[in-house]
C-alpha positions in Angstrom: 4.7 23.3 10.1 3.4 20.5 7.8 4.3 17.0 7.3 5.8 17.7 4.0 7.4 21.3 4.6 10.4 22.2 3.1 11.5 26.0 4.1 13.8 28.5 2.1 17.3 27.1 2.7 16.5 23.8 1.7 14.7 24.8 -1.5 17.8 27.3 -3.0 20.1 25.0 -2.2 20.3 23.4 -5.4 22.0 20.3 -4.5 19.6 19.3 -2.2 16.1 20.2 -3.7 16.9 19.0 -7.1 17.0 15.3 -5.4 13.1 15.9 -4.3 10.9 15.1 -7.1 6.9 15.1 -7.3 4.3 13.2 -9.1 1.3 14.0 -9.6 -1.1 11.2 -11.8 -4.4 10.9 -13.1 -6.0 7.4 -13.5 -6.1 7.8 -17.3 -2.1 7.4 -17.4 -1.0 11.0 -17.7 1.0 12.6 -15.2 3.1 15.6 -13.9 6.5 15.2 -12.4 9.4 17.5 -11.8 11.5 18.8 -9.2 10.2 20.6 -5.8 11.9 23.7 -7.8 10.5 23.5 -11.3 13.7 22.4 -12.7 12.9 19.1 -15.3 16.1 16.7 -14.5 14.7 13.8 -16.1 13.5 13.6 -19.6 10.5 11.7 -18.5 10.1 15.0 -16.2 6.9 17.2 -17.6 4.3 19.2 -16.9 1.9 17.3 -19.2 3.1 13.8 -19.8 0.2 11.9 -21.4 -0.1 8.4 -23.0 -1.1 8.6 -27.0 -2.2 5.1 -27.8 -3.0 5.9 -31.4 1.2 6.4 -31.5 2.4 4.1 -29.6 2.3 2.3 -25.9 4.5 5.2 -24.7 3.5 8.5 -22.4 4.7 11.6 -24.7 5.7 15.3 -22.7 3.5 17.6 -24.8 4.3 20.5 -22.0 7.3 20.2 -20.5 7.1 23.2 -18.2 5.9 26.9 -17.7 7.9 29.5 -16.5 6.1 32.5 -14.5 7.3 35.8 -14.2 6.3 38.5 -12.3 6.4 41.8 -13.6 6.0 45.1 -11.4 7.2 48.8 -11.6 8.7 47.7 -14.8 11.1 44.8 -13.6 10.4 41.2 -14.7 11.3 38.6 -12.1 11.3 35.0 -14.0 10.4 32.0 -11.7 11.6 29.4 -13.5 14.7 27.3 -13.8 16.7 25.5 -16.3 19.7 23.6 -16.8 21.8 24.3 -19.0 26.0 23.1 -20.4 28.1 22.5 -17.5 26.8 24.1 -14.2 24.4 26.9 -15.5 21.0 27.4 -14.7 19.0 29.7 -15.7 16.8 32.1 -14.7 17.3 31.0 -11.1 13.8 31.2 -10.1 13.9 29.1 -7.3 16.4 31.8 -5.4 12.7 33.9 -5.1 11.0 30.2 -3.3 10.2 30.9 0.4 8.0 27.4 0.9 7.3 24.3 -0.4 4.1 22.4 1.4 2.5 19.6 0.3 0.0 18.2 3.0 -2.9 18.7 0.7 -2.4 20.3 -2.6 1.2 20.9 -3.5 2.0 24.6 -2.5 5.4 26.7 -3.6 5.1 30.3 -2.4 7.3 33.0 -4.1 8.6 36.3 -2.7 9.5 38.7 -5.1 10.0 42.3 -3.8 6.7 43.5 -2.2 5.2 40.8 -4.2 3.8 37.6 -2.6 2.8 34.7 -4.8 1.2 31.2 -4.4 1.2 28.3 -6.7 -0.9 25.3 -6.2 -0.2 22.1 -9.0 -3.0 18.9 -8.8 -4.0 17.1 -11.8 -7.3 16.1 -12.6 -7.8 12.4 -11.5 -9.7 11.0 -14.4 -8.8 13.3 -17.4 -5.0 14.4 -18.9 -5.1 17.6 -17.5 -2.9 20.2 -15.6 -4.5 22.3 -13.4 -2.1 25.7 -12.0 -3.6 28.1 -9.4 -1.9 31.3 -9.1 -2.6 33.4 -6.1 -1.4 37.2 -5.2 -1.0 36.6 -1.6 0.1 40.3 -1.1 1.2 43.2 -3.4 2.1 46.9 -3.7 -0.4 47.3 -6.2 -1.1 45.1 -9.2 1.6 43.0 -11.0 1.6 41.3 -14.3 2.1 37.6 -14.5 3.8 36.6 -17.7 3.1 32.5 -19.0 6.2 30.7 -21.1 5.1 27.3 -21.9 7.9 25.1 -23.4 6.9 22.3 -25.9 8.6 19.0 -26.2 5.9 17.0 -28.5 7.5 14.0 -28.0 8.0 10.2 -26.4 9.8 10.2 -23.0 12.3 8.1 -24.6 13.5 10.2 -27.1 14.6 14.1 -27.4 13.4 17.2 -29.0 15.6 18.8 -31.8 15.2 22.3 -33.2 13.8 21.6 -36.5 11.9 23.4 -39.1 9.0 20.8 -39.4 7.7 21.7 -36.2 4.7 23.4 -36.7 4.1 27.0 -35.4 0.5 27.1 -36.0 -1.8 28.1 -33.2 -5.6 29.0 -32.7 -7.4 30.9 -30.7 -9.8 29.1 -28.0 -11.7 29.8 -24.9 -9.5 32.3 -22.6 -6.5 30.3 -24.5 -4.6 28.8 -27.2 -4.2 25.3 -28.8 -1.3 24.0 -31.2 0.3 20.8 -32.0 3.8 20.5 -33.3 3.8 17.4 -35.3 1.2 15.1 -37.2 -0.5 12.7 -34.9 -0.1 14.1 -31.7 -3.1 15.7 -30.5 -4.0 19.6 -29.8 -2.3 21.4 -27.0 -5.0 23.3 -25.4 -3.8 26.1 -22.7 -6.1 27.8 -21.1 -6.8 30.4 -18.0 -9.6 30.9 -15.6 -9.6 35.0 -17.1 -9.3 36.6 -20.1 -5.6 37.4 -20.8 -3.7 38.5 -23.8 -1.2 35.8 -26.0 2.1 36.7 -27.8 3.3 35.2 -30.3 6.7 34.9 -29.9 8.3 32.0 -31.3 11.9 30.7 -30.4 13.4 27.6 -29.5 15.3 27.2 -26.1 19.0 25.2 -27.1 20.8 22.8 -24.9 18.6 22.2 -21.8 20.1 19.4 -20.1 18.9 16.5 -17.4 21.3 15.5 -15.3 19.5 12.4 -13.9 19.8 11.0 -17.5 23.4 11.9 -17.1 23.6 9.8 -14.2 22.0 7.0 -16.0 24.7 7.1 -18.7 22.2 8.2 -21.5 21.7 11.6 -23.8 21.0 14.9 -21.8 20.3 17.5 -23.7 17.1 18.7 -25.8 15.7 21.7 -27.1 12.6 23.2 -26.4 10.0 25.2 -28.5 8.7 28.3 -26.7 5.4 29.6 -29.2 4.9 32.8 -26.9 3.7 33.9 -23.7 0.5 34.6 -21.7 -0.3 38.1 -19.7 -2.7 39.2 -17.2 -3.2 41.6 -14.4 -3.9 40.1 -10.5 -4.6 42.4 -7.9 -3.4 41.4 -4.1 -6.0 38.4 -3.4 -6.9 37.4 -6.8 -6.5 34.2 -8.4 -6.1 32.7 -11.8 -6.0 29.1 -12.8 -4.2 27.6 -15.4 -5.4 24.6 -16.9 -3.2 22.7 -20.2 -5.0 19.6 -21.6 -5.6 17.7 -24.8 -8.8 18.8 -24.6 -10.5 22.1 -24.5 -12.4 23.1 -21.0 -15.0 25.9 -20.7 -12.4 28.3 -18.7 -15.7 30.1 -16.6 -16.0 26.8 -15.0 -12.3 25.8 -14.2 -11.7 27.5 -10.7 -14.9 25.4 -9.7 -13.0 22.3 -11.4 -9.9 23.2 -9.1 -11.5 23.5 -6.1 -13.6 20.4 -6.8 -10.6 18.5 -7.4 -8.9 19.8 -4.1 -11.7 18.1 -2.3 -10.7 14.9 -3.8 -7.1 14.9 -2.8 -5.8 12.8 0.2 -4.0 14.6 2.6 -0.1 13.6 3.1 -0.1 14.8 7.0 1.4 11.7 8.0 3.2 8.3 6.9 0.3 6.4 6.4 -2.0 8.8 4.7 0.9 9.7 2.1 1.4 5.9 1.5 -1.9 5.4 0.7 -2.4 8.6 -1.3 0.7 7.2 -3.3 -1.1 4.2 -3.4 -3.4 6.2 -6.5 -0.5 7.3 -8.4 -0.7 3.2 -9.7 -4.5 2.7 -10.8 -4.6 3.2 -14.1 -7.8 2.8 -16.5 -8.4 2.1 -20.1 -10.6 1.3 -22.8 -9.0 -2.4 -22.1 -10.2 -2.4 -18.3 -8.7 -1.7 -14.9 -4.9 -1.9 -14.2 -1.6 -1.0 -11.7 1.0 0.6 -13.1 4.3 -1.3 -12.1 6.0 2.1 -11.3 6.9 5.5 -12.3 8.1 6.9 -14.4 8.9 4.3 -17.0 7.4 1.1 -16.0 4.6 -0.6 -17.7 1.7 -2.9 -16.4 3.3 -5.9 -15.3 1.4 -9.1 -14.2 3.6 -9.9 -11.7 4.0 -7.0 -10.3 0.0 -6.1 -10.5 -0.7 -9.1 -8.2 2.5 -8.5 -5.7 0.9 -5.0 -5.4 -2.9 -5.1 -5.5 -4.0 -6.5 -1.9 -1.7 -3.5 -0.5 -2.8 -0.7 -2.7 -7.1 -1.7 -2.4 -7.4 -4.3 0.1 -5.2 -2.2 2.8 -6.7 0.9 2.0 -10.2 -0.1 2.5 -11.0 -0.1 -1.2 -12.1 -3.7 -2.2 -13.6 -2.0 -5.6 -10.4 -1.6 -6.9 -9.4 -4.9 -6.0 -12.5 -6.3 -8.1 -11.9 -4.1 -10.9 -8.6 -4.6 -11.4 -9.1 -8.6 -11.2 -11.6 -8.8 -13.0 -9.2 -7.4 -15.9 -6.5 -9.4 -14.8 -9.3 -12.8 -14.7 -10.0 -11.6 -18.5 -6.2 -12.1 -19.1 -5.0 -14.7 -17.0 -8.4 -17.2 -19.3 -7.3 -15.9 -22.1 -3.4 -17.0 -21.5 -4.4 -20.7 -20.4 -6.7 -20.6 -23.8 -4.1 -20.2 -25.3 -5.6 -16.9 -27.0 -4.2 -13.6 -27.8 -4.3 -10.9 -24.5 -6.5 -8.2 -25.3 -5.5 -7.2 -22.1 -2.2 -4.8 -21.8 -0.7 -7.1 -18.7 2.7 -7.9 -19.6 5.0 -11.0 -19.0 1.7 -12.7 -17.6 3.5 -16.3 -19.0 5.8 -16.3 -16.2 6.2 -19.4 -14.4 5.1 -17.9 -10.7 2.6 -15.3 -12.1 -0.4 -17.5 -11.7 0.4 -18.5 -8.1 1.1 -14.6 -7.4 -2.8 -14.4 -8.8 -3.8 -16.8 -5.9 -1.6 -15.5 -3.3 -3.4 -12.0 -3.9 -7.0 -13.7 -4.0 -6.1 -15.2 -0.8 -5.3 -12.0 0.6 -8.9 -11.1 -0.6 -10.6 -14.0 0.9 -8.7 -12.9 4.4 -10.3 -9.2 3.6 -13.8 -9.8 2.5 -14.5 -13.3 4.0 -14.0 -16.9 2.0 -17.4 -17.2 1.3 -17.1 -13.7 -1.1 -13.9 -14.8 -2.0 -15.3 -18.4 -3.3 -18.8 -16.7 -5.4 -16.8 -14.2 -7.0 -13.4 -16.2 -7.5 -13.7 -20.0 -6.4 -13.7 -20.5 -9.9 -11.0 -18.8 -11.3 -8.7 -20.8 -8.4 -9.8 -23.6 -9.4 -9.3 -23.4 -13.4 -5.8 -22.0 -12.2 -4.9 -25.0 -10.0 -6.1 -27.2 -12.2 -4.3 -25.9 -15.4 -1.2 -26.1 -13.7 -1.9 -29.7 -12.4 -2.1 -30.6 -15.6 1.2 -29.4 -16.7 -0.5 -27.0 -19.3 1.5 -24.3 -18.6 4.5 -23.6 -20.9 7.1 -23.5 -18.2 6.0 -24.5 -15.1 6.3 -28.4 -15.2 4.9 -30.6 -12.1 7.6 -33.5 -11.2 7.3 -37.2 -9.3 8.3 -35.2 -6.1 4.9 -32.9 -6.1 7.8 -29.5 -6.7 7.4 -27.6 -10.0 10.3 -27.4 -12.3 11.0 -24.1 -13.9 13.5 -23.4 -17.4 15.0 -20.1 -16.7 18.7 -20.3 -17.6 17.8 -19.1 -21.3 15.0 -16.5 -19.9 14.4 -14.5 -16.9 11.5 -16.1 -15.7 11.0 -15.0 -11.8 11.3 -11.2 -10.0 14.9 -11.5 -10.8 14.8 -10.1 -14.2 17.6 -8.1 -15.2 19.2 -9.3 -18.6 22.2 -8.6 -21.0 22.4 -9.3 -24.2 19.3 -11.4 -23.8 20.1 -13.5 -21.4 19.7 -13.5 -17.5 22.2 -12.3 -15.6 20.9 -14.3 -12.5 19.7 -17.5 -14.2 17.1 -18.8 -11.9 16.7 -22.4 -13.0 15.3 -26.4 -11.6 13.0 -26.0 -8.4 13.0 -22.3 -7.2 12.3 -21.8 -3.8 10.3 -19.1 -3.8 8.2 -20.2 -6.9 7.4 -23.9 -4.8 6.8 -21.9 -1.5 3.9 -20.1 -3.4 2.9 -23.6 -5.0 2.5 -25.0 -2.2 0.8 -21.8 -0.7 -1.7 -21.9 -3.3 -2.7 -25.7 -3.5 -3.3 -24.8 0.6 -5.5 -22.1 0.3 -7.8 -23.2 -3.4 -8.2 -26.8 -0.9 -9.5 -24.3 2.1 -11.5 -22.0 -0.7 -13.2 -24.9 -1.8 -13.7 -27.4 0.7 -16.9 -27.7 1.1 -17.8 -28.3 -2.4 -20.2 -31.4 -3.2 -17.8 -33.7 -4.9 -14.6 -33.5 -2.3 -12.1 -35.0 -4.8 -11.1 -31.6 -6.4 -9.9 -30.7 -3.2 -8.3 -34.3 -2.1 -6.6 -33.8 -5.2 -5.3 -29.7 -4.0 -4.0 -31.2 -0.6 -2.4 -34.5 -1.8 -0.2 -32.1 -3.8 0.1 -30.1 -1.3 1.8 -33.1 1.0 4.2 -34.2 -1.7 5.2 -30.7 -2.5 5.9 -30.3 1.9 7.1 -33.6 2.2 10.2 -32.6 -1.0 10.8 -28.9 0.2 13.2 -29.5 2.9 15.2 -32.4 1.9 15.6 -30.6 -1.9 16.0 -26.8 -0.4 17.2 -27.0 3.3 21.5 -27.6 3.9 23.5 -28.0 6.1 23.6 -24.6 7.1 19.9 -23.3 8.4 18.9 -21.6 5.1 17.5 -22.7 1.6 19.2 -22.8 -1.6 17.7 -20.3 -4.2 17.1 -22.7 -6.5 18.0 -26.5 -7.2 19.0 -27.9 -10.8 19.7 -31.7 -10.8 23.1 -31.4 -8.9 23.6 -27.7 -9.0 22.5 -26.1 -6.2 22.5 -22.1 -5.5 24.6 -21.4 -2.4 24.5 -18.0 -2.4 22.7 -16.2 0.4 19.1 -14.6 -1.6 16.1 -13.5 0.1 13.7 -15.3 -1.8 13.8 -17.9 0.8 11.3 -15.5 3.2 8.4 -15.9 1.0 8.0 -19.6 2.5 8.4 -18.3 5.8 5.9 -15.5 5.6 3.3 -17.2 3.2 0.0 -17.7 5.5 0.6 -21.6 4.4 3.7 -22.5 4.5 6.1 -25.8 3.7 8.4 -25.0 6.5 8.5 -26.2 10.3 8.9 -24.1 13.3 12.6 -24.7 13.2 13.5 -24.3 9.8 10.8 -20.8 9.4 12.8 -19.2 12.5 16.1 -20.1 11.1 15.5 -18.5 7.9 14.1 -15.0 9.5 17.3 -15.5 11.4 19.9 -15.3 8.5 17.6 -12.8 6.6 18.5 -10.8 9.9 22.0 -11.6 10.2 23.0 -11.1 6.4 20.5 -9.7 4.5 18.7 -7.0 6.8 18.7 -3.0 6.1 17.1 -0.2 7.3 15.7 0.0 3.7 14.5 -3.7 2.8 16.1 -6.5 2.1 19.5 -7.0 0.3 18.9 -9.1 -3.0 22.4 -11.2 -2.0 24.3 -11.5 1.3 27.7 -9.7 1.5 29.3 -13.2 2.4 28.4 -14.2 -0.9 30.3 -14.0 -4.3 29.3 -11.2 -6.5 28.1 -8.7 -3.9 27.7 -5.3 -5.9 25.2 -3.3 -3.7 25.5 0.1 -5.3 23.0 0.6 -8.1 25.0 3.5 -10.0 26.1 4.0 -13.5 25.4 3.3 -16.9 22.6 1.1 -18.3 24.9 -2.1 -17.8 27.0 -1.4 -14.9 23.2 -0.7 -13.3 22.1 -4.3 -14.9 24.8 -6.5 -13.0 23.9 -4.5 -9.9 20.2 -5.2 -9.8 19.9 -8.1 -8.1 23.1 -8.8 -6.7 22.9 -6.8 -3.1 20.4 -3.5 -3.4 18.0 -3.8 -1.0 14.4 -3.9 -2.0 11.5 -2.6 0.7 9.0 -5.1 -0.3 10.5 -8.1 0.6 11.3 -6.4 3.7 7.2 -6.6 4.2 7.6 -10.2 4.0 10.6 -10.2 6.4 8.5 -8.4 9.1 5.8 -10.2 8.3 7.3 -13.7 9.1 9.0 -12.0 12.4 5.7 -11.9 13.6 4.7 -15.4 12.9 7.8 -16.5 14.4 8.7 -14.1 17.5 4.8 -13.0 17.8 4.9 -9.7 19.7 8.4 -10.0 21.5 9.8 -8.6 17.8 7.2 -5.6 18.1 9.0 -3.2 19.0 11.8 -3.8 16.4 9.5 -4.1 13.6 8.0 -0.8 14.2 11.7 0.9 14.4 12.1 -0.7 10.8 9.4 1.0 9.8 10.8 4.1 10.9 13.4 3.8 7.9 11.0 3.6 5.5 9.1 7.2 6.8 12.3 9.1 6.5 12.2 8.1 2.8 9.0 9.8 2.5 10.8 13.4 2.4 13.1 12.1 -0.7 13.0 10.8 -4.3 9.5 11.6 -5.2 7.8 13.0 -2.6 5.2 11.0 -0.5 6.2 8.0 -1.9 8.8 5.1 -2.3 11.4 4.5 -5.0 12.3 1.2 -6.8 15.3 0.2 -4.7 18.2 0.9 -2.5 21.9 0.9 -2.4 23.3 -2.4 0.0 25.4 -0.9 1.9 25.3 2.7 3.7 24.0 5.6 3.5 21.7 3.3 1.6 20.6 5.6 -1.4 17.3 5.6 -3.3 17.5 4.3 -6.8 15.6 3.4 -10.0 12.0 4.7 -10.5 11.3 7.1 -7.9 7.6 5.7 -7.5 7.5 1.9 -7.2 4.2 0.2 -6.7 5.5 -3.5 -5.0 7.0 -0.9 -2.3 4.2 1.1 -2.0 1.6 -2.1 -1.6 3.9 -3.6 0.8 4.6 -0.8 3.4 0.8 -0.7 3.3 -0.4 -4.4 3.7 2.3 -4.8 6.5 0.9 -1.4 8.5 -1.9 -2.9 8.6 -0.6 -6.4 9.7 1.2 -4.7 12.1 -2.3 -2.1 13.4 -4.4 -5.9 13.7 -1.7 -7.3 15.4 -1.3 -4.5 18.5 
C-alpha cells in the first residue's frame, strides 16, 4: 500500500474522486491536470495545456483528453468519462478503475474482463509534452486499444464552440498525426511508440460540462472536436507509449524518453518528499529568465508572491541554484523598476509598496542558507541599492516619515497580500503605516546593516541602523493598544481594530521591532482567535465582517477572500514565532499542526496544497488547487522545525 493509494471504492464513487485532481508540469509552463478519473471538471483541466506566447500571456488546452478503449472478442470497453447536462456521464470508464497509485509515476490500472491494463501519465520536465504509457498487464489473448483525442484549441479562459472554421486538416508523421484547428496556434503532433493505424473520423462532442466552473458561478459547457481515433494490437506484457506535443519526436526513441523521465521524477512516499516534488510544479523558465509561478492553474508570476515563496521552494530543498537563477531574474527586474525602465522581465505587481522588503527578507533567508559572506559577493549590492532607494523616498508609494515608519496609499489601490478588489477598488483598503509592511522595514534595515557591516566606510550602515531605532522606537506606541495586539494598519486617527494576522510577521521576522512581552502576546491572540488546523484565519470571528466560507460566484468569493479563510502560509510564520517564543515546550503542538496540513496531501490536487481554506469547520480547500506561498512555507518551516529537534 503506497502513500498515495486510492483503491476501487473510492475511485467509482464519483463524488468523492472527482474532488482529487493532479498536476503534472514541465518547467517551460505547460502542464497536465485532471481528475484521478480522467473526467476534465475545470476548463483549465487538459491533457496538453501549453503557454503560446506568440498569442497571448495565456496557457491554451490544445488536447483536452484521450479516451482509451479496449476492444476484445468483439466488445469495445471505453475508459473514459465525460460530463455531460444534468447528472450524466458518459462512457463511465472509471466503473472499470481498480487502482490509483502515485508514489512515483502516476499509475491508474483498469480491469476489463480478462483484460488487465496499466496507465502511467508524467510530462516531460523541460519540453510541452505528454507522455502515456499503456501496459497489458494480463490478457486472454491480444486486445485492441482504440485512441479518441478531443481538441479544444483554445485559451483556458474561454470555451470551444462547434464551428465550421475549425480546420479538419491532418498529416501524416512519424508513427502519428499532426493538425491544428485554427491559425496561430501551433501543430498538434500525436504520436505512439509502434506503428498503429489512424481513422479519420471527424465529429464534434456537444455539451460537455465542468462543474467546478459551475461552482465558481461561470460558463460550463464546451464542445469538443474528436478528428478520429488511433488502433493497435498489445499482447499480455507489451507496452506502447503515447506521446502529444507541439513538436514532433522520433517515436523509436520515446519509450527510452519515458523511462528516462521516470528516473527524474521525485517520489511522493511521504509528506515531505511530495512537498518538495510539488515544490517543481512552480519553476518556470523562459526566454526572459528564471521564474515561480504564483499558483495553479490560473495564476501568473507575481513578485510578491515569487519572493514569499523562493527560500522554501530552493533554499529548503537543498537547491540554492534555483534560488540564484530565479534572483538573478528577479535582480534584472527589481534595477529596472527603481530605473525607472520598462520590465522586460514578466514579474508582475513588482511596484508594490512591500515587494522590495519581501526581496530582502528572501536574500536574508539566503544569507542564513549559504553563509553572509556568499550572501554579501553575490547580493550585498543589490541590498544595498534597495535600502538605499527606499531611504530616499524614490519609491512611488512607499514614503519614509519623521517617525523612521513608512507610509503607504492603499485606499484607492490594493497595495499589500490583501488584494481582492471590486469594481476597482479594494475591498480591504489597507492604508497609513501597515504593520506588517514596517515589521519587514524594520527587518530589512537589520539585516542590509548586519550584510554589510564590515564595509570600509561604516556610515552606510550607521545610516541602516539609525533607521532601524526610529522605526523600533515608533512601532509600539503607533501599533500596540490597549489590548495585547497590533492594529492592521494606522491612518492619522483611524486605526484598524479588527483582529488580522498580519501582525505575526513582526513576531516571526528573525529581526524583529517587538519585545519579549508584546512578541508572546501576539502569538497568543493569533492562538486564541485566529488559529486553524489549516493556517491562519485572515480576520478573527470576534471581529465585524467575518465571512469564512470562500464559496460562490466571482463576487460573493471576492468579499470572502480576506475576511476569515485561513491561509497555511501565514500559519508557517505562526509556528515559526511559537518557537522563538515558547522554544521547545510548543514542540509538540507544532508538529500536531503540521499533521493538518498532511491530511491535505490526499485532496485537491494531489501531493500538493491549495490556495486557501474555509474559517470555520470542516475547513474546505479552496481557490487554486496548487498554491506556491503554501507549498514554500510547509517546506521552510519543516525544516525549521528538523534544525530545531
Amino acid at each position: 500500500m503506497g502513500y498515495l493509494h486510492f483503491e476501487k471504492a473510492l475511485m467509482t464513487n464519483l463524488q468523492e474522486s472527482l474532488r482529487k485532481e493532479l498536476l503534472r508540469v514541465s518547467r517551460s509552463g505547460a502542464y497536465a491536470s485532471s481528475t484521478l478519473v480522467d473526467c476534465n471538471t475545470r476548463k483549465y483541466h487538459g491533457l496538453l495545456v501549453v503557454p503560446i506566447p506568440e498569442l497571448d500571456r495565456e496557457n491554451h488546452v490544445l488536447l483536452s483528453s484521450l479516451d482509451v478503449s479496449v476492444i476484445q472478442h468483439g466488445a469495445q470497453f471505453n475508459l473514459g468519462l465525460h460530463k455531460y447536462q444534468g447528472h450524466n456521464f458518459s462512457p463511465l470508464g472509471h466503473k472499470y478503475i481498480r487502482e490509483f497509485n502515485a508514489d512515483t509515476v502516476p499509475t491508474t490500472i483498469y480491469r476489463v474482463g480478462g483484460v488487465l491494463l496499466k496507465k502511467e501519465l508524467l510530462f516531460q520536465k523541460f519540453e510541452d509534452r505528454i507522455l502515456l504509457r499503456y501496459t497489458l498487464l494480463d490478457s486472454t489473448g491480444a486486445a485492441t486499444l482504440r485512441f479518441q483525442p478531443f481538441l479544444a484549441f483554445r485559451s483556458v479562459r474561454e470555451y470551444t464552440r462547434e464551428n465550421s472554421t475549425a480546420s479538419r486538416d491532418y498529416q501524416v508523421v512519424d508513427n502519428g498525426i499532426k493538425t491544428c484547428m485554427y491559425a496561430g496556434y501551433p501543430d498538434l503532433y500525436m504520436q505512439f511508440s509502434r506503428k498503429n493505424t489512424f481513422v479519420f473520423h471527424p465529429d464534434w462532442y456537444r455539451g460537455v460540462e465542468y462543474p467546478k466552473e459551475q461552482e465558481r458561478g461561470y460558463e460550463t459547457k464546451e464542445d469538443l472536436y474528436v478528428p478520429g481515433y488511433f488502433e493497435l494490437s498489445l499482447k499480455k506484457g507489451e507496452s506502447v507509449v503515447f506521446a502529444a506535443s507541439t513538436s514532433e519526436f522520433d517515436s523509436k526513441k520515446l519509450r527510452k524518453l519515458f523511462d528516462a523521465e521516470v528516473e527524474t521524477v521525485l517520489p511522493w512516499d511521504n509528506f515531505y518528499h511530495c512537498l518538495a516534488s510539488a515544490a517543481h510544479q512552480f519553476h518556470y523558465n523562459t526566454e526572459s529568465g528564471s521564474y515561480i509561478i504564483a499558483g495553479h492553474p490560473w495564476f501568473k508570476c507575481r513578485a510578491r508572491d515569487e519572493f514569499i515563496s523562493l527560500p522554501g521552494l530552493t533554499l529548503s530543498i537543498k537547491e540554492p541554484h534555483h534560488f540564484e537563477d530565479i534572483m538573478k531574474t528577479a535582480a534584472k527586474g527589481i534595477r529596472e523598476f527603481m530605473a525607472g525602465k520598462k520590465l522586460t522581465i514578466h514579474l508582475q505587481e513588482i511596484e508594490h509598496p512591500d515587494v522590495l522588503l519581501w526581496a530582502v527578507w528572501a536574500l536574508q533567508q539566503y544569507a542564513n542558507d549559504q553563509g553572509y559572506a556568499k550572501c554579501k559577493r553575490k547580493y550585498g549590492k543589490l541590498v544595498a541599492d534597495i535600502m538605499d532607494y527606499l531611504l530616499a523616498g524614490k519609491h512611488p508609494n512607499f514614503r519614509i516619515d519623521a517617525n523612521g515608519l513608512a507610509y503607504c496609499e492603499g485606499n484607492e489601490k490594493a497595495v499589500t497580500w490583501m488584494n481582492s478588489t471590486a469594481n476597482g477598488r479594494p475591498i480591504t483598503p489597507r492604508s497609513g503605516y501597515i504593520v506588517e509592511i514596517n515589521a519587514l522595514w524594520y527587518n530589512a534595515l537589520c539585516f542590509a546593516a548586519a550584510l554589510i557591516k564590515d564595509e570600509a566606510k561604516p556610515q552606510k550602515t550607521k545610516a541602516y541602523e539609525e533607521a532601524a531605532i526610529k522605526v523600533k522606537e515608533s512601532f509600539a506606541p503607533t501599533f500596540l493598544n490597549e489590548y495585547g495586539y497590533h492594529y492592521d494598519y494606522v491612518d492619522g486617527n483611524m486605526m484598524e481594530w479588527s483582529v488580522r494576522p498580519n501582525m505575526i510577521l513582526a513576531a516571526a521576522f528573525e529581526f524583529t521591532p517587538l519585545d519579549a512581552e508584546a512578541r508572546k502576546s501576539v502569538v497568543d491572540i493569533c492562538t486564541r482567535e485566529l488559529l486553524t488546523p489549516k493556517g491562519l484565519r485572515s480576520l478573527s470571528p470576534k471581529s465585524g465582517g467575518y465571512n469564512p466560507n470562500y464559496v460562490g460566484p466571482q463576487y460573493q468569493r471576492d468579499y470572502a477572500y480576506h475576511q476569515g479563510t485561513a491561509w497555511p502560509w501565514l500559519e508557517s510564520f505562526y509556528l515559526e514565532a511559537c518557537i522563538k517564543v515558547y522554544k521547545r515546550s510548543r514542540l509538540s503542538f507544532i508538529q500536531r499542526q503540521m499533521i493538518g496540513f498532511e491530511e491535505e496531501i490526499a485532496f485537491h490536487a494531489i501531493g500538493t496544497m491549495p490556495e486557501l481554506f474555509d474559517g470555520n469547520p470542516p475547513f474546505s480547500g479552496r481557490g487554486a488547487y496548487a498554491f506556491a506561498m503554501n507549498v514554500a512555507e510547509l517546506l521552510r518551516i519543516s525544516e525549521i522545525i528538523q534544525k530545531y529537534k
